[in-house]
N, C-alpha and C positions, 0 to 999 in steps of 0.2 A: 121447177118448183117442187120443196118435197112434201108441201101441204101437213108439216108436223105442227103448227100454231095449237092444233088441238090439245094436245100432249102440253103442254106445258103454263103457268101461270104466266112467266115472265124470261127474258131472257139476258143474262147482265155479261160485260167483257170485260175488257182488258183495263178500263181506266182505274187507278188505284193500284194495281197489279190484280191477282189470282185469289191470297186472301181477303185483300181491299171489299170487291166484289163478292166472294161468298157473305163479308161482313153486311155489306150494303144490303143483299137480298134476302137477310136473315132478317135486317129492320125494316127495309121495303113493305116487307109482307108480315109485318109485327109477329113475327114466327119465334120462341122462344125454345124451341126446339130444333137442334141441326141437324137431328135425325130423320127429319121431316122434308128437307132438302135433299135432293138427288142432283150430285154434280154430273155430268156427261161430260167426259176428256177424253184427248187422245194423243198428254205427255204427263211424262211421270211430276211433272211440277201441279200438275194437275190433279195427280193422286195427293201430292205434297202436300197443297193447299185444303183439302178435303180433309187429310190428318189434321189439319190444323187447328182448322174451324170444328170439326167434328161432325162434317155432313157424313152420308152417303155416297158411295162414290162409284160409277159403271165405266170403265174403260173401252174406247171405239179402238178397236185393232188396224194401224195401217203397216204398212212398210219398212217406215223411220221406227215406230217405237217396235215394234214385232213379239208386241201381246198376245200371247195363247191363253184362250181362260181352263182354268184349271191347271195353269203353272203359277198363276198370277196372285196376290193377295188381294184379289177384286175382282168381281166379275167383268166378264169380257163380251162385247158383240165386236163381230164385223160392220157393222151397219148401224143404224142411230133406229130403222122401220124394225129394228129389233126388239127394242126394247116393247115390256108391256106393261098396262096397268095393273 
């Protein structure tokens, strides 16, 4: 267990697709701001869906997509215990 519950409000997936769910969790949490949303991905549809809606966006670096931050138009971790408040 990675014991991240702390870190976050809420956690939304796949049903709808990608911007479905940014949409959903923009109203969820009556948030009229998508600046205020931090997506955490780890495919470029991911970054897609972020342009879209207009969140935030932090890319988790694995293998399949092979994200180096500072090559990237978005910050990069290895790891999700990366990220900070």
């Amino acid at each position: 267990m990675l014991r991240l519950s702390h870190l976050f409000k809420d956690v939304y997936g796949q049903e709808g697709g990608k911007v479905g769910g940014l949409r959903s969790a923009l109203q969820t949490l009556r948030e009229t701001d998508p600046q205020r949303i931090l997506f955490v991905g780890d495919a470029p549809t991911d970054y897609s869906a972020s342009q879209t809606v207009g969140t935030r966006f932090v890319g988790v670096a694995t293998k399949r997509n092979g994200w180096v931050d500072g090559k990237e138009p978005f910050p990069v971790v290895t790891a999700v215990s990366e990220l900070q408040l």
